[in-house]
NULUM-421715 format. One line per field, with one value per residue: residue number from 1; residue in one letter; y, x negated, z of N, C-alpha, C in turn. Coordinates in pm, whole numbers, plus 32768, in hexadecimal, padded with zeros to 4 digits. Atoms other than C-alpha are relative to their C-alpha. Example, Ala and Ser with C-alpha at 12.3 -4.5 7.8 and 13.67 -1.06 7.14 Angstrom:
# NULUM-421715
num [1 / 2]
residuo [A / S]
n_py [7F89 / 7F89]
n_px [7FA7 / 8052]
n_pz [8000 / 7FFA]
ca_py [7E3E / 7F96]
ca_px [7B32 / 7AA9]
ca_pz [830C / 82CA]
c_py [8078 / 806D]
c_px [7FA6 / 804D]
c_pz [8000 / 8049]
# end
This chain:
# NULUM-421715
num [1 / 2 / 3 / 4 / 5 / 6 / 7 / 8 / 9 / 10 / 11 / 12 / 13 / 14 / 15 / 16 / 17 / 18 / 19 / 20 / 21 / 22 / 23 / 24 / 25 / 26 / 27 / 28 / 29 / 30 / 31 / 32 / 33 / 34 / 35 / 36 / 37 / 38 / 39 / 40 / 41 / 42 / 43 / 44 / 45 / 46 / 47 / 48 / 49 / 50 / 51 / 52 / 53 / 54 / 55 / 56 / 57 / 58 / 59 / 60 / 61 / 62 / 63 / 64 / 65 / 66 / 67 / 68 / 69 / 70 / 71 / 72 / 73 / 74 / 75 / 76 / 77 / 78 / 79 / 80 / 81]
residuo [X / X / X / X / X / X / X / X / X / X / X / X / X / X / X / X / X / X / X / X / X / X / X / X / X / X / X / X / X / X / X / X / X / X / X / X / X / X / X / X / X / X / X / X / X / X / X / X / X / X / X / X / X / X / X / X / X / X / X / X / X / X / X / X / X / X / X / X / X / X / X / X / X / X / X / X / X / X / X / X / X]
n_py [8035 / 7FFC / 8065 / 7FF5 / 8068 / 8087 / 800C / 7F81 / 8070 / 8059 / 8005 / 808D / 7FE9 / 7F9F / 804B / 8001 / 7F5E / 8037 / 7FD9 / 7F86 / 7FCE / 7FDA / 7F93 / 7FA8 / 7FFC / 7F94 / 8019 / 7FF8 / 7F8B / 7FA5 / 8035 / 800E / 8099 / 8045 / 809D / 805E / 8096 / 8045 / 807E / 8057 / 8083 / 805F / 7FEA / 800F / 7F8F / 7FDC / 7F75 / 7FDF / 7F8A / 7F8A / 7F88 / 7FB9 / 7F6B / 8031 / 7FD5 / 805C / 8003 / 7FC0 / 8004 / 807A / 7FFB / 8069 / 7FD4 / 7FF3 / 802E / 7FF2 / 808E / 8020 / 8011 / 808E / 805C / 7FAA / 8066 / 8080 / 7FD3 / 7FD5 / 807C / 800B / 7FD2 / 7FF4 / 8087]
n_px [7F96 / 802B / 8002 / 8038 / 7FF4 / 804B / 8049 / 807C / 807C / 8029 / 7F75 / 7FE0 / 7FB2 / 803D / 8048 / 7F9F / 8011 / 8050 / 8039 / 7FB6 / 8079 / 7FE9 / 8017 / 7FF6 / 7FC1 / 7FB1 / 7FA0 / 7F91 / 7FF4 / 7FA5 / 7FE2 / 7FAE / 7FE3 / 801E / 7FF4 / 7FDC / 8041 / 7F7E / 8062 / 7FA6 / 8018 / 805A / 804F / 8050 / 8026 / 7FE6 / 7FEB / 7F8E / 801E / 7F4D / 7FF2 / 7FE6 / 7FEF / 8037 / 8097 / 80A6 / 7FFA / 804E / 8046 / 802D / 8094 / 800A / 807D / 7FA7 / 8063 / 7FEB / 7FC1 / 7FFB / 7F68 / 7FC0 / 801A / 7F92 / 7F7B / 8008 / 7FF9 / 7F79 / 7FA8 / 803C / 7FB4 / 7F60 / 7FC8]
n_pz [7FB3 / 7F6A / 7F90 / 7F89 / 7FE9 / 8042 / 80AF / 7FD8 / 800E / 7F86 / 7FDE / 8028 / 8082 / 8056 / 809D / 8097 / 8049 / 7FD1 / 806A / 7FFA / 7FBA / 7FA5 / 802F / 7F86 / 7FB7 / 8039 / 7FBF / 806A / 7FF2 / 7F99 / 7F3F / 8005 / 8007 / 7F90 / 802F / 7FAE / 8018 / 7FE8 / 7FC3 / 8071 / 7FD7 / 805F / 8043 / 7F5A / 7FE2 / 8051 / 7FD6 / 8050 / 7FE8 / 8020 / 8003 / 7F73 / 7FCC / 7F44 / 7FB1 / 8032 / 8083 / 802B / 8044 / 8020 / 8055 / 8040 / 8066 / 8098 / 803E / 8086 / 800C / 808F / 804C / 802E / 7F65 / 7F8E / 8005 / 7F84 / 7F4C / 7FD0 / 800E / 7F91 / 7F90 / 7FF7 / 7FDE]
ca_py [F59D / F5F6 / F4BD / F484 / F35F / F1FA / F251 / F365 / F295 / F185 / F15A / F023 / F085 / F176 / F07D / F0C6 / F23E / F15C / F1DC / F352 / F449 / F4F8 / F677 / F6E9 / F6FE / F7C9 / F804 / F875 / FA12 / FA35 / F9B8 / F968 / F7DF / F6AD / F541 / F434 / F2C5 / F1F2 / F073 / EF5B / EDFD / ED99 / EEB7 / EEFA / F064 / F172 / F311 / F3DC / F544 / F65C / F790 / F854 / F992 / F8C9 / F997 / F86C / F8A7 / F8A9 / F88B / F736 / F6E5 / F5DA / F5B2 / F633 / F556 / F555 / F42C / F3D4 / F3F1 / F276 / F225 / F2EA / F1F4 / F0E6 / F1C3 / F241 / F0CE / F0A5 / F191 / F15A / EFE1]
ca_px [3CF3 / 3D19 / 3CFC / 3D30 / 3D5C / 3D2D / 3CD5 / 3B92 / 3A2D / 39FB / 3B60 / 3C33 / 3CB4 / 3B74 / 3AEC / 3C0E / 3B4D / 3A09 / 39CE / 3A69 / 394B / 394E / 3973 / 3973 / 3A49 / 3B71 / 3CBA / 3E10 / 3E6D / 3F66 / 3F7A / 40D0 / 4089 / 4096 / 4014 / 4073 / 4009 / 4146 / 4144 / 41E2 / 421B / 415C / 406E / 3FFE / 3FA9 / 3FC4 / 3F87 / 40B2 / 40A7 / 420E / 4228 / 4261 / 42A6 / 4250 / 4161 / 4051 / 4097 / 3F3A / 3E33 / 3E09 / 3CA9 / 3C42 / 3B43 / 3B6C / 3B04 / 3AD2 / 3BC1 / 3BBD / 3D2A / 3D3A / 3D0F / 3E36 / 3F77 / 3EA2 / 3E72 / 3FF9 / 4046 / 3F5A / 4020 / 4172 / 4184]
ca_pz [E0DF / E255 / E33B / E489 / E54C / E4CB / E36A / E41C / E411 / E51E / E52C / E4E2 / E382 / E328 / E226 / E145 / E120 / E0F3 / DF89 / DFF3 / E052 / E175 / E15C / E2E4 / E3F1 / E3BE / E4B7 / E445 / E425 / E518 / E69A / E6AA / E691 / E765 / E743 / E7EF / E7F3 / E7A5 / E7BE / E699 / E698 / E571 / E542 / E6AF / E720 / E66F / E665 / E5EB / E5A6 / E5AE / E5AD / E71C / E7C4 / E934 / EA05 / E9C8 / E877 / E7B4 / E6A9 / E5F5 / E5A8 / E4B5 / E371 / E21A / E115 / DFBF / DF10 / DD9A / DD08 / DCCF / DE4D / DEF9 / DE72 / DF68 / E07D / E063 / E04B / E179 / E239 / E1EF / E225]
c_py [8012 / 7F78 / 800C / 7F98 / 7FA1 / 7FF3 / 8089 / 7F6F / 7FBD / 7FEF / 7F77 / 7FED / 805E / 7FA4 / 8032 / 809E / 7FD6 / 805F / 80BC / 8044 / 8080 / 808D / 8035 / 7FD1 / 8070 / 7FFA / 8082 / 80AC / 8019 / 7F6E / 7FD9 / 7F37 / 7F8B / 7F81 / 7FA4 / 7F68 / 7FB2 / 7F65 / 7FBA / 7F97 / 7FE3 / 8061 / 8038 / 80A9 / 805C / 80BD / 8035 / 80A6 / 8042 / 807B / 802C / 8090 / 7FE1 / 8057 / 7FBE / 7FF7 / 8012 / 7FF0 / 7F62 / 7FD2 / 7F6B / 8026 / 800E / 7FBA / 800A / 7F9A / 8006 / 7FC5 / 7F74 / 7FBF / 8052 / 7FA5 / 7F89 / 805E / 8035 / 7F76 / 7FEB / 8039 / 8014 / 7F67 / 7FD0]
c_px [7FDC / 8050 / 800A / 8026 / 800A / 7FCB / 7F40 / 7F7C / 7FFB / 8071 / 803D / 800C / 7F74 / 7FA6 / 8075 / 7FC8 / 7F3C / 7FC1 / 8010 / 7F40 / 804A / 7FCB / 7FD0 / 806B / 8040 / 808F / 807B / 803E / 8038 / 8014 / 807C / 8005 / 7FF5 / 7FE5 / 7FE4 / 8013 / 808C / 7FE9 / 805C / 7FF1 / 7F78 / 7F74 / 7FBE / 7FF0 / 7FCE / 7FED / 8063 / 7FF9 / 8077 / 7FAB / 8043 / 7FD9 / 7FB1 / 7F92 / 7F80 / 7FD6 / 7F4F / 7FB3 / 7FEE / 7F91 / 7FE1 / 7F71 / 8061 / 7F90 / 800C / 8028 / 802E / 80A3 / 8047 / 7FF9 / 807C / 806F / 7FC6 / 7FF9 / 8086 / 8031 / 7FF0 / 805C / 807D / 8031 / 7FC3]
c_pz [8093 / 805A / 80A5 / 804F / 7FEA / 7F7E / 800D / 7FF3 / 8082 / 8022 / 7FA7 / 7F48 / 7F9B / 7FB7 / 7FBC / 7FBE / 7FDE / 7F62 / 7FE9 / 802A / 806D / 8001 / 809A / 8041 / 7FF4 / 80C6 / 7F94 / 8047 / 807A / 8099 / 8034 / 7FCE / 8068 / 7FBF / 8062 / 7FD3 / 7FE9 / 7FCA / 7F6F / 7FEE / 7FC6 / 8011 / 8070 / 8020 / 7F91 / 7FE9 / 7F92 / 8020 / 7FED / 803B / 809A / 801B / 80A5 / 7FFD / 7FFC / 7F86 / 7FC3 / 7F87 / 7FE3 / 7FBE / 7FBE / 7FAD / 7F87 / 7FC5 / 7F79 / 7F91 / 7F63 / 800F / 8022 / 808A / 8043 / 7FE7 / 8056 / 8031 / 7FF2 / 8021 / 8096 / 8076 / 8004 / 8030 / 808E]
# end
């Protein structure tokens, strides 16, 4: 699974990848991306990643980790609510 902002290690959320193992550092094929911090009552700050053509457009780097089947329906839960 590629991570990158609050679910990466030393990050607010990266216990939920506590039992995941950690393959490397990976970023994402194509340069054409942007992420940008966006804010929410309840759940406070936040990184958000789209798709872009913008001239700043670029590379999103994160970790890849390695995540047993039965752990991904909590981390989608994690990041949908």
């Amino acid at each position: 699974m590629f991570v990158y902002g609050t679910l990466k290690r030393h990050f607010p959320l990266g216990r939920m990848l506590k039992n995941s193992k950690l393959l490397g550092m990976g970023f994402t094929k194509s340069k054409n991306y942007k992420m940008l911090v966006t804010q929410h009552e309840t759940r406070g700050n936040f990184p958000v990643v789209f798709h872009s053509n913008a001239f700043d457009a670029g590379f999103i780097h994160g970790e890849v980790h390695l995540v047993h089947p039965t752990e991904i329906p909590d981390l989608d839960t994690m990041e949908y609510n």
